[in-house]
C-alpha positions as CSV (number, residue, x, y, z in Angstrom):
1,X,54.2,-72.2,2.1
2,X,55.7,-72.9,5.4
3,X,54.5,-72.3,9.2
4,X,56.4,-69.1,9.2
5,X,55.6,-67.6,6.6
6,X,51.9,-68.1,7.0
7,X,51.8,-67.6,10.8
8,X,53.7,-63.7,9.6
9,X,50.4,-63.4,7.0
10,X,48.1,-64.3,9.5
11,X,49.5,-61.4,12.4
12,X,49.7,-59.0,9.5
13,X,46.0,-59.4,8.3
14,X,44.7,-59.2,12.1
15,X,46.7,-55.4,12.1
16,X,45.2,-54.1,9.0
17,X,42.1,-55.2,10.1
18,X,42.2,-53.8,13.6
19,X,43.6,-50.4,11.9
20,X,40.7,-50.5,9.9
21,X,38.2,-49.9,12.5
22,X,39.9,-47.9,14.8
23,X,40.2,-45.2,11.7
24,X,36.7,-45.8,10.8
25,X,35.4,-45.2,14.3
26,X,37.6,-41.9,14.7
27,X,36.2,-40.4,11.4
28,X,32.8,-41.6,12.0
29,X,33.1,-39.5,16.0
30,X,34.2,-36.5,13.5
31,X,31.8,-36.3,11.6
32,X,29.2,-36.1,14.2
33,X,30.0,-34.5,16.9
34,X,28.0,-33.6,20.0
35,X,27.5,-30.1,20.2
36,X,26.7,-28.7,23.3
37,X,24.9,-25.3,23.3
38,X,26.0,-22.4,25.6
39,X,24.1,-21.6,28.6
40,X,22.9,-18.1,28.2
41,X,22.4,-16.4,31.6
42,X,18.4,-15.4,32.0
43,X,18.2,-11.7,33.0
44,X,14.8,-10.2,34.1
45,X,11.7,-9.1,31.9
46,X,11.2,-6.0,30.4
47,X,8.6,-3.8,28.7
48,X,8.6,-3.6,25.4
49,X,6.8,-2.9,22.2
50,X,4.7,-5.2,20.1
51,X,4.9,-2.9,17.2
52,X,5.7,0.7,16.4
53,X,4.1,3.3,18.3
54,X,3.4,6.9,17.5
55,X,3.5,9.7,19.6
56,X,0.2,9.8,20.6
57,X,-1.1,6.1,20.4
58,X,-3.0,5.2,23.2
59,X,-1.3,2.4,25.2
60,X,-3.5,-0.8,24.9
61,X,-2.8,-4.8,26.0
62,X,-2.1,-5.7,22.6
63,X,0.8,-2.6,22.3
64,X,2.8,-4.0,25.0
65,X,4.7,-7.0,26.3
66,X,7.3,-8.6,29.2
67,X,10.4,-10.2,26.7
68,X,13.7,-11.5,28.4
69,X,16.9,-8.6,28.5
70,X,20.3,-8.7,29.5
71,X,20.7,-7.7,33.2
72,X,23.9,-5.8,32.0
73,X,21.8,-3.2,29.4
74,X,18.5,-3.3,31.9
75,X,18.1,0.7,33.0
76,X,16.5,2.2,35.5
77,X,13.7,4.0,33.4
78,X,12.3,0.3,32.3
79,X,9.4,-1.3,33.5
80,X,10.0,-4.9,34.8
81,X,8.3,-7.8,35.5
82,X,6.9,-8.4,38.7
83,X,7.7,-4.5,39.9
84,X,5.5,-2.9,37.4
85,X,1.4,-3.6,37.0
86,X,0.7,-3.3,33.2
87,X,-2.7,-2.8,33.5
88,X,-1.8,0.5,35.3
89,X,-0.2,1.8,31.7
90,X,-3.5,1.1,29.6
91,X,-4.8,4.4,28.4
92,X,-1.9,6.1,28.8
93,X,-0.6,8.1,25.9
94,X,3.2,7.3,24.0
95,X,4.8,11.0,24.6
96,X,7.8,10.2,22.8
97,X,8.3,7.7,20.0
98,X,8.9,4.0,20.1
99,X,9.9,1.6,17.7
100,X,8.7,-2.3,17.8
101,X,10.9,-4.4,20.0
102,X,12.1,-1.0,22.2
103,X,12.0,-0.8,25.9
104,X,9.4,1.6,26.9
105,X,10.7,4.1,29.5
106,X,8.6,6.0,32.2
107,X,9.5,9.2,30.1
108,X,8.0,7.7,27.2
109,X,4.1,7.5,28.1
110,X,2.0,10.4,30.1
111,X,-1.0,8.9,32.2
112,X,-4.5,10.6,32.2
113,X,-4.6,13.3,34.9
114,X,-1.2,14.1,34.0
115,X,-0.2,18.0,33.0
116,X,0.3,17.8,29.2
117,X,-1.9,14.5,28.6
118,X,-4.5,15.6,26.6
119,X,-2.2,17.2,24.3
120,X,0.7,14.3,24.3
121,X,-2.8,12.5,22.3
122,X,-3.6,14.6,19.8
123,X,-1.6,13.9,16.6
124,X,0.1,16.8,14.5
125,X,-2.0,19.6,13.6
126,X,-5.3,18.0,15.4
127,X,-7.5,19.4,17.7
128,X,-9.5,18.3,20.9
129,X,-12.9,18.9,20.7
130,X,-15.9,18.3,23.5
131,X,-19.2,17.2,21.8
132,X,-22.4,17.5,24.3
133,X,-24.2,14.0,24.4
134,X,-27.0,11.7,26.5
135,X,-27.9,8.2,26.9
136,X,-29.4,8.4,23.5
137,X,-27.1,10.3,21.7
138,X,-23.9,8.5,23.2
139,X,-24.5,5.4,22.2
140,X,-25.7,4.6,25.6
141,X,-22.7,4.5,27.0
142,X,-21.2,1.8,24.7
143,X,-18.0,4.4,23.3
144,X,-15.1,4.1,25.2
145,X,-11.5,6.0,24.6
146,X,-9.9,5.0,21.4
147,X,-12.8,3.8,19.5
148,X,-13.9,5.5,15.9
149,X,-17.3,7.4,15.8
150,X,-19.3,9.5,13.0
151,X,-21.1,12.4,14.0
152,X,-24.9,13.1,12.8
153,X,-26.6,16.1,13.1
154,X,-30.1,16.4,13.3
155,X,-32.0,19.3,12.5
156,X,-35.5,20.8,11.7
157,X,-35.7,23.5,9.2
158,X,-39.0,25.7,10.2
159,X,-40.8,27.3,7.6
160,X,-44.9,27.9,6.8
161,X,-46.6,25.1,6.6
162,X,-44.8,21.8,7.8
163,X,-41.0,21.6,8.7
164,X,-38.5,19.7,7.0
165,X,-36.8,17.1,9.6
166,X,-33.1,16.0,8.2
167,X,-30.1,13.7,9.2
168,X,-26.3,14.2,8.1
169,X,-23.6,12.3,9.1
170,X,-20.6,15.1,8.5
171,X,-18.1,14.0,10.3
172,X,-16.1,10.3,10.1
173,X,-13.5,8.0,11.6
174,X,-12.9,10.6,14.4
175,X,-11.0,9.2,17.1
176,X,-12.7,9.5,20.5
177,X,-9.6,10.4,23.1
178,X,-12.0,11.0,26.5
179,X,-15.6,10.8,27.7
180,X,-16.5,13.0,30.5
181,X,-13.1,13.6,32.2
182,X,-11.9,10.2,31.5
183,X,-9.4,8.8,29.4
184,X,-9.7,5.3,30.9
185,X,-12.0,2.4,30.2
186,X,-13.1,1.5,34.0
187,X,-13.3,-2.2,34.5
188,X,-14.6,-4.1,37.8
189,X,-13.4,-7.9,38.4
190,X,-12.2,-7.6,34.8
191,X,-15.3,-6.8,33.4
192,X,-15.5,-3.3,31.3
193,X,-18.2,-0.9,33.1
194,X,-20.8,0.6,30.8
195,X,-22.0,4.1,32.0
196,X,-23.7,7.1,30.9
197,X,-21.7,10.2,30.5
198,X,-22.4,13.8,29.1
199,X,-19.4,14.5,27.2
200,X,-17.2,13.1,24.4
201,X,-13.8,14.8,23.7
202,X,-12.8,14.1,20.0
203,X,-9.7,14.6,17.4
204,X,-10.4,16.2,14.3
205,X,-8.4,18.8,12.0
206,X,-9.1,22.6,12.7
207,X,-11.4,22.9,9.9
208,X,-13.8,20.0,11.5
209,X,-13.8,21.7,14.7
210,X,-15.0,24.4,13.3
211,X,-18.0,22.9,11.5
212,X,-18.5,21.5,14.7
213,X,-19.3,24.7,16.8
214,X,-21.7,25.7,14.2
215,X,-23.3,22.7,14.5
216,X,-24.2,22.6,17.6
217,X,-26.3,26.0,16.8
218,X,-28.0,23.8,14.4
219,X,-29.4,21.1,16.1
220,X,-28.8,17.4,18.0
221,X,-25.6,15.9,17.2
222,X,-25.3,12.5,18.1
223,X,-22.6,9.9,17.8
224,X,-22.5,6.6,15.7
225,X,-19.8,3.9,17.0
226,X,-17.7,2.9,14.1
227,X,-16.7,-1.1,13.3
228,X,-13.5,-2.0,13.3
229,X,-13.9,-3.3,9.9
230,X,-15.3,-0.1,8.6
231,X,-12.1,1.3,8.7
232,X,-10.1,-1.4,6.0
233,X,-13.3,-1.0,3.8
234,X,-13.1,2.8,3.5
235,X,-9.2,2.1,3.0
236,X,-9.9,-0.1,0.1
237,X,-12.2,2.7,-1.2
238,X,-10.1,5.3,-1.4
239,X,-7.0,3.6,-2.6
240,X,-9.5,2.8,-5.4
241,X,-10.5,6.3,-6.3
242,X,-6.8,7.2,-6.0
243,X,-7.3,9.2,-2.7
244,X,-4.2,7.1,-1.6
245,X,-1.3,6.9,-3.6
246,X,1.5,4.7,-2.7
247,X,4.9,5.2,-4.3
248,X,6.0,2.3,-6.7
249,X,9.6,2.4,-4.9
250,X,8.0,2.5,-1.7
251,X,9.4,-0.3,1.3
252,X,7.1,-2.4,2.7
253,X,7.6,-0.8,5.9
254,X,6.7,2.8,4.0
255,X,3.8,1.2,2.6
256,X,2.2,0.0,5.3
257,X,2.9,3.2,7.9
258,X,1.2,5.2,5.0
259,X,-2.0,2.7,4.8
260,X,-2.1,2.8,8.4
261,X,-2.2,6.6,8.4
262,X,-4.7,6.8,5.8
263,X,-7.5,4.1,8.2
264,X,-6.6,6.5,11.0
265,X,-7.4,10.1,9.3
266,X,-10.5,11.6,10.2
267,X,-13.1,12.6,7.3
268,X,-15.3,15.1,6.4
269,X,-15.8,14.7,2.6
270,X,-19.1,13.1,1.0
271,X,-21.4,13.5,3.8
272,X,-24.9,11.8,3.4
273,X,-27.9,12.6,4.9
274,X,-31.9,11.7,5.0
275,X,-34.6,13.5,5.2
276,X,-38.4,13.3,6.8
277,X,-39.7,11.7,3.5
278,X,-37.5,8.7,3.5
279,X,-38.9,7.7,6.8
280,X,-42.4,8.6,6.3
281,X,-44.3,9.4,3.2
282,X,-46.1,12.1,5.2
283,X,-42.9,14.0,6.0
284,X,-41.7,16.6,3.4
285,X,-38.7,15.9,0.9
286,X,-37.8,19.4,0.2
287,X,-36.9,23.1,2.1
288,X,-40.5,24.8,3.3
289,X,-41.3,27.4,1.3
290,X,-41.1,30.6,3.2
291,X,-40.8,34.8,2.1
292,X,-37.3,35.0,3.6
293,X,-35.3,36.6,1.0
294,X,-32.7,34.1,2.7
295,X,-35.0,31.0,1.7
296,X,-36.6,32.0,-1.4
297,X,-33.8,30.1,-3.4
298,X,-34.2,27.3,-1.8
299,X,-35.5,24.2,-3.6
300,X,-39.4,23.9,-3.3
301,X,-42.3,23.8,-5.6
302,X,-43.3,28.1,-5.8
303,X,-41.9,30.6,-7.7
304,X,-40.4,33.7,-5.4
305,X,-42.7,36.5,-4.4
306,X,-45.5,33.6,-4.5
307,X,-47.5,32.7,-1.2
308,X,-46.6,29.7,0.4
309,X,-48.3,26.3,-0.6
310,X,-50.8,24.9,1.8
311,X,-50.2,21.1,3.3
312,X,-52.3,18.5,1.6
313,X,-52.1,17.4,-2.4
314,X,-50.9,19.3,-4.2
315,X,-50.9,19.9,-8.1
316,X,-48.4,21.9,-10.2
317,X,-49.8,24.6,-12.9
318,X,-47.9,26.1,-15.2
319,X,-49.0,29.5,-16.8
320,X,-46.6,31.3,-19.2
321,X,-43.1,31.8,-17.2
322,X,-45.2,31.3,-14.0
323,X,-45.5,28.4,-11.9
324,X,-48.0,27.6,-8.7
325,X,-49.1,24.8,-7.0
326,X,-52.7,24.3,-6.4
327,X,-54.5,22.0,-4.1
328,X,-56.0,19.1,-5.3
329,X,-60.2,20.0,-5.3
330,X,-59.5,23.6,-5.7
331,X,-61.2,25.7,-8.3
């Protein structure tokens, strides 16, 4: 082969090569290339909702957030950041609906004091009901707006002879919306203040606040505070006696607004109660006989028209169809 020839080889090997890797470096700069993400413009900080809220939920921290909004679709109604104090919206009450991730509006909540407040609270087809407590039958102080109480009622039945003393609990899960004219917790350098009040406004269904006045003519109702986890425990119970029924077709969504329903609704079904005896064996079990035609049926050891048994031990004797109670020692 001569110079010419080879020289000709030699140029035409250095091209190929040299195309080579300028193709390979423009297809590997192809394959990867630097994307460079758009600067979104930061608008200001609105209100919003952590999670779906009722009409009548009682605004807490936990219900409400700042999150980052476009400047062009900020109103006039929102609440911003750094021109509104969210602590100044706790304990107020949603008026109108709002759905998780919504602004919340000025419109939308009513604060305590305000015409219309009490009512904005209630759910549908509730009532507002004031129970009469003290230190000792409040809790001492420790129920604030928004937490879930039982009612007990205490009572002593008179009759000859010694009384019966008894203890329901008749009323459950009722949500406590004010105590004394407040709908507020106080709080003082952050700290909740615990104090004594003489009032408790509660929500219940018509038919509770009825039972309610007449208990009151009874006796001493007092209030029992309610854990948080009572409420999931009683849910499981009743979805287990088939109190709650969830549809097969039902959305998750569906399903949970109806479970979270159910933990919220007040109850006044399987009431339980104690009486004297169960506390000390020197306290009656049963109703005091008496010769009220009104309390003749009620349960006790004598047959009707019969005097009333003496304190002390006592023995039953039965003659025939008739049945007395004689004391222990007696002739």
């Amino acid at each position: 082969m001569d110079r010419k020839k080879l020289a000709l080889l030699l140029v035409a090997l250095i091209i190929a090569v040299g195309t080579a890797l300028a193709a390979r470096s423009m297809f590997a700069g192809n394959s990867a290339p630097t994307a460079a993400a758009a600067a979104v413009p930061e608008g200001p900080k609105v209100l919003v909702a952590q999670r779906a809220l009722p009409v009548g939920t009682i605004i807490t921290a936990d219900s409400i957030s700042f999150q980052q909004w476009p400047e062009e679709m900020v109103q006039d109604a929102y609440f911003l950041d750094g021109e509104s104090d969210i602590t100044q919206l706790l304990g107020t009450v949603v008026r109108y609906q709002i759905s998780a991730g919504e602004p919340v509006t000025q419109g939308s909540l009513v604060a305590p004091g305000d015409r219309g407040f009490l009512a904005a609270a209630l759910g549908p087809g509730m009532r507002a009901v004031t129970v009469p407590v003290s230190a000792k039958t409040g809790v001492a102080g420790f129920v604030f707006p928004g937490d879930r109480v039982d009612i007990v009622l205490t009572q002593s039945v008179k009759g000859e002879g010694s009384d019966l003393k008894a203890a329901e609990t008749f009323l459950r899960n009722l949500r406590v919306l004010a105590t004394d004219q407040s709908a507020t917790q106080e709080t003082e350098e952050g700290k909740t203040v615990v104090k004594e009040f003489r009032t408790v406004t509660v929500e219940v269904t018509p038919k509770m606040a009825e039972k309610i006045a007449v208990a009151q003519t009874i006796g001493t109702l007092s209030l029992s505070l309610r854990s948080i986890a009572d409420n999931q425990a009683e849910l499981d119970r009743a979805i287990a006696a088939g109190d709650i029924k969830v549809p097969d077709n039902a959305t998750p969504e569906e399903e949970e607004k109806l479970l979270a329903q159910a933990m919220s609704r007040p109850n006044d079904k399987g009431s339980t109660f104690v009486t004297g005896s169960d506390v000390s064996r020197f306290q009656r079990r049963t109703m005091p006989a008496t010769d009220s035609p009104r309390q003749a049926s009620a349960p006790a050891y004598v047959t009707p028209g019969q005097p009333a048994a003496p304190t002390g031990p006592m023995v039953r004797v039965t003659r025939g169809k008739t049945t007395v109670e004689v004391p222990v020692g007696r002739n």
